[in-house]
Every structure is written in C-alpha cells, then in structure tokens.
C-alpha positions, 0 to 999 in steps of 0.5 A, a space after each residue: 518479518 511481521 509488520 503491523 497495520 500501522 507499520 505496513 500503511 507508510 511502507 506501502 506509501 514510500 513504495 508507491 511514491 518511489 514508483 510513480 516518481 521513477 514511471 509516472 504512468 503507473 500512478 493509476 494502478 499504483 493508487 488503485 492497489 493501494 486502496 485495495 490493500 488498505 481497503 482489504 486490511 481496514 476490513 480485515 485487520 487479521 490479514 496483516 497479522 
C-alpha cells in the first residue's frame, strides 16, 4: 500500500482524533508524534515514498 504525504497527513489526524476520543489522557503524546511525523515528512518528503 503506498500513501502520499497528502493522503497520509488526514489518515494520521482521524487516527489520532479517534484516540484521544476513546483515552483523552493520551492527547499529549498523541500530539507530540503527530508533529514529529509531519515534522519528519515535511523535511524529508522521500520517506513517505
């Protein structure tokens, strides 16, 4: 399966939203890796393919 930076940015938010919904405690780490991942893929656009 191979998903685009543009595909993969919305896939990562509904995930992240779904999980802070069910266990709102997470919401600080859930936001931490999501900017690191589109930190990670705006500089280095050849990871997410």
């Amino acid at each position: 399966m191979h998903l685009s930076q543009p595909a993969l940015t919305p896939l990562i938010s509904l995930i992240a939203g779904v999980l802070i919904l069910i266990m709102p405690r997470l919401l600080n780490y859930i936001v931490a890796l999501y900017l690191i991942i589109v930190g990670l893929l705006g500089l280095f656009p050849h990871l997410a393919g």
